[in-house]
Structure formats: C-alpha cells, structure tokens
TORLODREN-402150 format. One record per residue: residue number from 0; residue in three letters; x, y, z of N, C-alpha, C in turn. Coordinates in steps of 0.2 Angstrom, whole numbers, plus 5000, padded with zeros to 4 digits. Each point is the difference from the previous one (the first is absolute). Layout:
<rs>
R / NUM / Ala / X / Y / Z / X / Y / Z / X / Y / Z
...
</rs>
This chain:
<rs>
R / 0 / Unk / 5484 / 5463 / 5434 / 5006 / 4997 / 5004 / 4998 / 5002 / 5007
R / 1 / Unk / 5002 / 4998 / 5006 / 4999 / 4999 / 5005 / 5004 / 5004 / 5003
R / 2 / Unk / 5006 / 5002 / 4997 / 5006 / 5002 / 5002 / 5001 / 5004 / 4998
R / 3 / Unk / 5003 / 5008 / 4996 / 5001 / 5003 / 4996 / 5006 / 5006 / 5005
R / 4 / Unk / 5006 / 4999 / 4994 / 5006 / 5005 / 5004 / 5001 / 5004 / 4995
R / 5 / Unk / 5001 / 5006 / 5004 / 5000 / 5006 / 4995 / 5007 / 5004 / 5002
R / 6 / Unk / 5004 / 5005 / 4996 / 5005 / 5003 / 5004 / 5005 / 4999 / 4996
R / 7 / Unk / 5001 / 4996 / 4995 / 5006 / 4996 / 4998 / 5003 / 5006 / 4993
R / 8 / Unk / 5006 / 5002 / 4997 / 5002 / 5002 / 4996 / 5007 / 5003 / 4999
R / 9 / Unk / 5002 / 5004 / 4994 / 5008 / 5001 / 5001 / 5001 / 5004 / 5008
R / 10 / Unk / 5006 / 4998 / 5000 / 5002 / 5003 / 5006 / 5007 / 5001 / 4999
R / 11 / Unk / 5004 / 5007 / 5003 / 5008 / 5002 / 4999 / 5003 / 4993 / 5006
R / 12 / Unk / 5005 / 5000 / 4999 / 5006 / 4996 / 5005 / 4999 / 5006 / 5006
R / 13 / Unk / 4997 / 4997 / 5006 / 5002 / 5005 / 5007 / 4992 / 5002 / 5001
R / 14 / Unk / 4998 / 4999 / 4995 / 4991 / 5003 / 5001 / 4995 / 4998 / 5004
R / 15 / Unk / 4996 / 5001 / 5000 / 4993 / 4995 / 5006 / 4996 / 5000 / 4994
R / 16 / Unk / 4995 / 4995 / 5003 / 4993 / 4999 / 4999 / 4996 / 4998 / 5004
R / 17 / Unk / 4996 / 4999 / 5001 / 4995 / 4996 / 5003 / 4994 / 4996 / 4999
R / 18 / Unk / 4998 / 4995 / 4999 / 4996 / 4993 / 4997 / 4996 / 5000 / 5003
R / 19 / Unk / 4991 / 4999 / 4998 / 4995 / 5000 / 5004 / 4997 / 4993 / 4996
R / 20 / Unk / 4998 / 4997 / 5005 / 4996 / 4993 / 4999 / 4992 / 5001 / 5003
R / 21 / Unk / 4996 / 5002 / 4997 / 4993 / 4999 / 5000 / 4997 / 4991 / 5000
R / 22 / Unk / 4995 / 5000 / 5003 / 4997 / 4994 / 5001 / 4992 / 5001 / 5002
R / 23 / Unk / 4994 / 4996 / 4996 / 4995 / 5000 / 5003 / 4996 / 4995 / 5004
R / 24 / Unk / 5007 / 4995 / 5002 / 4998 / 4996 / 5006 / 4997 / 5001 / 5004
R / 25 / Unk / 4996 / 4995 / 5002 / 4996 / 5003 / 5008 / 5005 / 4995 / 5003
R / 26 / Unk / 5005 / 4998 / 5001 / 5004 / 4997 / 5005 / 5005 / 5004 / 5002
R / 27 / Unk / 5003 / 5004 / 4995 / 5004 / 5005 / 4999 / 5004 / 4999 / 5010
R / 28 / Unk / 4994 / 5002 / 5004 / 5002 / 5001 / 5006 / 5005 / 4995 / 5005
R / 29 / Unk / 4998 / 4994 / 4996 / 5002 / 4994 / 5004 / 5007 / 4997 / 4996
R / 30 / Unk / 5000 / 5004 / 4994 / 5006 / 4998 / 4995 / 5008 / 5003 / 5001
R / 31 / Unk / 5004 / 4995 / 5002 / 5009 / 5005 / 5000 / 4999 / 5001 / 4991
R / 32 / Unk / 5004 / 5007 / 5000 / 5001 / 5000 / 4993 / 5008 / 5000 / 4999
R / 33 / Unk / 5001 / 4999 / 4994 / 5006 / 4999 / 4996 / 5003 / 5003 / 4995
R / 34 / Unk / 5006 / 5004 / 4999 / 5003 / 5001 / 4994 / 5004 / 4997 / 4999
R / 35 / Unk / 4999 / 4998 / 4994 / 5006 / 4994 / 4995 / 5004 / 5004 / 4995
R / 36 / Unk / 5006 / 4999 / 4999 / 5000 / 5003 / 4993 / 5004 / 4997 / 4997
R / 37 / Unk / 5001 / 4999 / 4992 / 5002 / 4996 / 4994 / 5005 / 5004 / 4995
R / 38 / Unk / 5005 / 4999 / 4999 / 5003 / 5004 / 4995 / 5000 / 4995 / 4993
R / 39 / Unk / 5001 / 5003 / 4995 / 5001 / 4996 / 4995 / 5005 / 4993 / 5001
R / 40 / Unk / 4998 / 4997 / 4999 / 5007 / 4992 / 4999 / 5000 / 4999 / 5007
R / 41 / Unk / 4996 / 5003 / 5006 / 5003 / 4998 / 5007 / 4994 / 4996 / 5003
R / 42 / Unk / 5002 / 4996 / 5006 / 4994 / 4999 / 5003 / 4996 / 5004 / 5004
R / 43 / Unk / 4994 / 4999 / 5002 / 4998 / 5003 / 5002 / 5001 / 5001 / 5009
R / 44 / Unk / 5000 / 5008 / 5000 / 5004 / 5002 / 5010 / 4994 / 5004 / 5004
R / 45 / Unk / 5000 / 4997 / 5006 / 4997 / 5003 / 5004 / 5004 / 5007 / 5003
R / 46 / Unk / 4996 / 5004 / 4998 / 5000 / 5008 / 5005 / 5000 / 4999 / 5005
R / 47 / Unk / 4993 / 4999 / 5002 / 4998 / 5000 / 5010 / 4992 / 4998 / 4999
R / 48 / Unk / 4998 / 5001 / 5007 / 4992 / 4999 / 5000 / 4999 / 5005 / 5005
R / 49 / Unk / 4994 / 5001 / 5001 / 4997 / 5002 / 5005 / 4994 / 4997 / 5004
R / 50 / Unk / 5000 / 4998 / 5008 / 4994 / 4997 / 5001 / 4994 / 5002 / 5000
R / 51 / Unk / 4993 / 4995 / 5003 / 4994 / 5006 / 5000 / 5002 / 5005 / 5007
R / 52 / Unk / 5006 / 4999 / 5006 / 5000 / 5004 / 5003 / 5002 / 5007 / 4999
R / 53 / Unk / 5004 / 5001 / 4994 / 5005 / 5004 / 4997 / 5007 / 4996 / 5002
R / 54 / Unk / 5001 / 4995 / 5001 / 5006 / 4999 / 5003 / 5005 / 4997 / 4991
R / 55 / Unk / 5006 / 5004 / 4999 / 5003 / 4999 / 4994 / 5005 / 4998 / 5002
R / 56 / Unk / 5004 / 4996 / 4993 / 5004 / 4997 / 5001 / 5003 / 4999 / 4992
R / 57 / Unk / 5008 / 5002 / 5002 / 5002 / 5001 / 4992 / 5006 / 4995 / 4998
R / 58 / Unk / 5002 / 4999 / 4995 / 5006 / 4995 / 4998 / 5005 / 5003 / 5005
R / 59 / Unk / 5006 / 4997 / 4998 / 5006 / 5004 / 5002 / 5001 / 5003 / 4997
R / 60 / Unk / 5001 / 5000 / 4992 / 5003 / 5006 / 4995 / 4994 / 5004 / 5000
R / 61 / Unk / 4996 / 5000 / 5002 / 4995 / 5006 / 4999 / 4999 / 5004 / 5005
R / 62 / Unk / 5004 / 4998 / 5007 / 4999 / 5004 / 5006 / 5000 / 5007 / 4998
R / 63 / Unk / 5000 / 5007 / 5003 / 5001 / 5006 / 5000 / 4998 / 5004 / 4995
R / 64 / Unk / 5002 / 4999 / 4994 / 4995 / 5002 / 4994 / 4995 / 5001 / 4999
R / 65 / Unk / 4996 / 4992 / 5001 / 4992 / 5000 / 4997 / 4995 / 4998 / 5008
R / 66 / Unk / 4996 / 5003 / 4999 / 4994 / 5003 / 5006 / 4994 / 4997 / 4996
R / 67 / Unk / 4998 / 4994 / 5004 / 4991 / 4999 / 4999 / 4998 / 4999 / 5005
R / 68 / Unk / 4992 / 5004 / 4998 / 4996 / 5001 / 5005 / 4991 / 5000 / 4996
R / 69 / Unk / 4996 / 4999 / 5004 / 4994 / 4998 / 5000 / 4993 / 5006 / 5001
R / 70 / Unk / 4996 / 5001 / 4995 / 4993 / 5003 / 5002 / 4996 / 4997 / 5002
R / 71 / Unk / 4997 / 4997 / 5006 / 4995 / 4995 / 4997 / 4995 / 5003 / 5000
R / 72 / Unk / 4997 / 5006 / 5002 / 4994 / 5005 / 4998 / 4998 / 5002 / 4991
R / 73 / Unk / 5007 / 4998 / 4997 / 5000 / 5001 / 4993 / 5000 / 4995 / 4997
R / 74 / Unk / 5004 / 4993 / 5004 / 5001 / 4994 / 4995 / 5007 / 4999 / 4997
R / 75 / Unk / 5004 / 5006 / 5004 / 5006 / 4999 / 4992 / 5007 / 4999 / 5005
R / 76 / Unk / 5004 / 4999 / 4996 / 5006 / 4999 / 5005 / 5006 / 5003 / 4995
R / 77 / Unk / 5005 / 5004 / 5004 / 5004 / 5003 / 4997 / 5007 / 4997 / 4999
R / 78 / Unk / 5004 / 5002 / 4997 / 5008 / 4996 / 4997 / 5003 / 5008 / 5000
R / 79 / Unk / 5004 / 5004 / 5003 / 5003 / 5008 / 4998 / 5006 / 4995 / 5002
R / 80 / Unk / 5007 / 5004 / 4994 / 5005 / 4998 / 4999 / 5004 / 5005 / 4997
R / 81 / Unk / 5005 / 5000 / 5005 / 5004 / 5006 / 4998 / 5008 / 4998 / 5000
R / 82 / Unk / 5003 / 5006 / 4996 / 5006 / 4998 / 4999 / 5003 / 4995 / 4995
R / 83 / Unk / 4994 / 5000 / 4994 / 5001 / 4994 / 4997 / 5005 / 4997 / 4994
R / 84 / Unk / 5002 / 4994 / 4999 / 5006 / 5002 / 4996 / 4998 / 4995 / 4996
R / 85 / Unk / 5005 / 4998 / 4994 / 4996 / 4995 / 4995 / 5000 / 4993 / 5001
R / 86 / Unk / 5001 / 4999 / 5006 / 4998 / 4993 / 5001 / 4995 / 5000 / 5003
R / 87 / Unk / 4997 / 5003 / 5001 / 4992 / 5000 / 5000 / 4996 / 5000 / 4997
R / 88 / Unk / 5001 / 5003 / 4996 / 4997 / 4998 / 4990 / 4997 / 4992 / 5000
R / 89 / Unk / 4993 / 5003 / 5000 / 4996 / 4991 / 5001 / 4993 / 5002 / 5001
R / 90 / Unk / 4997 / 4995 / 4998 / 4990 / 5000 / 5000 / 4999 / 4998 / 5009
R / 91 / Unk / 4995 / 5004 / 5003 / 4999 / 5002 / 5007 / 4996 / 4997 / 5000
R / 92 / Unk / 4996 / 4993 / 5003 / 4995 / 4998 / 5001 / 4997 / 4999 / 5009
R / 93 / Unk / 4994 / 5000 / 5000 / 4998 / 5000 / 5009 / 4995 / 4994 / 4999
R / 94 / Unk / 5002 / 4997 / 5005 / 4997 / 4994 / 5003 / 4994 / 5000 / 5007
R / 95 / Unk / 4993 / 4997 / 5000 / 4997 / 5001 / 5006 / 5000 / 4991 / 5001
R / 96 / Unk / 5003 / 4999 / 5007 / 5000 / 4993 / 5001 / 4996 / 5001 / 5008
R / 97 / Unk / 4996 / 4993 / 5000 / 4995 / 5001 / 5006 / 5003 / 4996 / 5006
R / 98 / Unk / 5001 / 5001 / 5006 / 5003 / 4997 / 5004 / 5001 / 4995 / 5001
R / 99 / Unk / 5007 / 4996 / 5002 / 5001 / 4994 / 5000 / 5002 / 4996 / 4995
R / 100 / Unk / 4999 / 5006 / 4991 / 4999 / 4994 / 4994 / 5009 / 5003 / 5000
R / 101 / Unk / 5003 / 4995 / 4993 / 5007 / 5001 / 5000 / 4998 / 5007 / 4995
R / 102 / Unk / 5006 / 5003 / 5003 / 5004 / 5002 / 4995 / 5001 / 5002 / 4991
R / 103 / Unk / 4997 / 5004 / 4999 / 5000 / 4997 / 4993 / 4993 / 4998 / 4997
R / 104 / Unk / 4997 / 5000 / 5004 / 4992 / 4997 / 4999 / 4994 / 5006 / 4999
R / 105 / Unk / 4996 / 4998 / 4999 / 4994 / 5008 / 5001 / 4999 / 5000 / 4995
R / 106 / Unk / 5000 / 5008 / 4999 / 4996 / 5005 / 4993 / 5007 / 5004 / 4998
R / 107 / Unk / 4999 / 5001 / 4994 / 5007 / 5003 / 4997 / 4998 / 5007 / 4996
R / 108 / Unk / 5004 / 5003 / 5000 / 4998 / 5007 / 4996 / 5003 / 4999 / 4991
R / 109 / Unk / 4999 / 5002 / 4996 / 5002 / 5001 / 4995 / 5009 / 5000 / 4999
R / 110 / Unk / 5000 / 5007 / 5002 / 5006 / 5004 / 5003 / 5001 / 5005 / 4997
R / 111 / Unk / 5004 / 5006 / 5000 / 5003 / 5004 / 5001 / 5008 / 5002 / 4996
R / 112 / Unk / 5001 / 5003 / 4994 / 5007 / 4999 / 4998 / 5006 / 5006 / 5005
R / 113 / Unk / 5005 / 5000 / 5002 / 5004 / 5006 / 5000 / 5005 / 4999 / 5000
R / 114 / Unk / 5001 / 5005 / 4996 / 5008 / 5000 / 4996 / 5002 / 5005 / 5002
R / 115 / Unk / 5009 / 5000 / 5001 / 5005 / 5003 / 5004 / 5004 / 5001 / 4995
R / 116 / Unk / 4999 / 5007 / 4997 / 5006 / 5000 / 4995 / 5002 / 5008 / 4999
R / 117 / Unk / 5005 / 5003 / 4997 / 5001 / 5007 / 4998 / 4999 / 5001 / 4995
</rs>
C-alpha cells in the first residue's frame, strides 16, 4: 500500500488519539493530504487536509478538536484528536492528491478504525 495509517483503536469518550499516515511516495512533497472518515451506514466525511505548504484546513464540525499536520522529512502526516465522543466512531482514512487534481482523487490509505466507546 502506498498509504498506510496507523494509530486507530478503543478510545474513552473525552480521550485523545492521534493517527499517523505513512507514505513512500516520492511526490509525498508536492501532495495536499487528506483525512476522510466513514462510520458504519454513513457516508463518507472530510476531516481536513493539509497543503504541501503545511497550510490546513478543516470541516466546520471538526474545527478545534482535530489538528493535522505533516513530516515531510518522514513522509507521514498526522490526524491528533481530542476530546472525542462517539460520533466519532468511524474508519480514518488519508488521502494524497496532486495539485490541481479534484478532490477525492489520488492515492488512498487502507484506513484506520476508532472507536469511542466506555
């Protein structure tokens, strides 16, 4: 896989985690990345991205909670999410899309489960 995210697992209501997305693209640099995430029965939602400048950008519902940020000396890009309740309970996938292309397009990770639960 191209993609690989790691980080995912039970988590209490109010807890943090935070999600590492690994990549051995050589474009990695020039890629906005992306987190999506999917709960069972739902469609799938945009987290946020981050540019190749580090310039991030999150949904509305995800403002102030959830923080992604980028290694590019590592290749990896993070998801840290705190204060989490159970509607957050959902598979955490990251996206690398190349400039210009939509939304949606790229390379995809597997993904990543976590669960919000007591």
């Amino acid at each position: 896989a191209q993609l690989v995210e790691s980080g995912g697992g039970l988590v209490q209501p109010g807890g943090s985690v935070r999600l590492s997305c690994s990549t051995s693209l050589t474009i990695f640099s020039i890629c906005t990345m992306t987190w999506y995430r999917q709960g069972t029965g739902k469609q799938r939602e945009l987290v946020g991205s981050v540019s190749p400048e580090g310039i991030t950008d999150y949904a509305d519902s995800m403002k102030g909670r959830f923080t992604i940020s980028r290694d590019s000396g590592k290749k990896t890009v993070a998801l840290e999410m705190n204060n989490l309740k159970l509607a957050d309970t959902a598979t955490y996938c990251c996206n690398a899309r190349l400039p210009y292309a939509e939304r949606g397009t790229g390379f995809w990770g597997q993904g990543t489960q976590v669960t919000v639960s007591s």
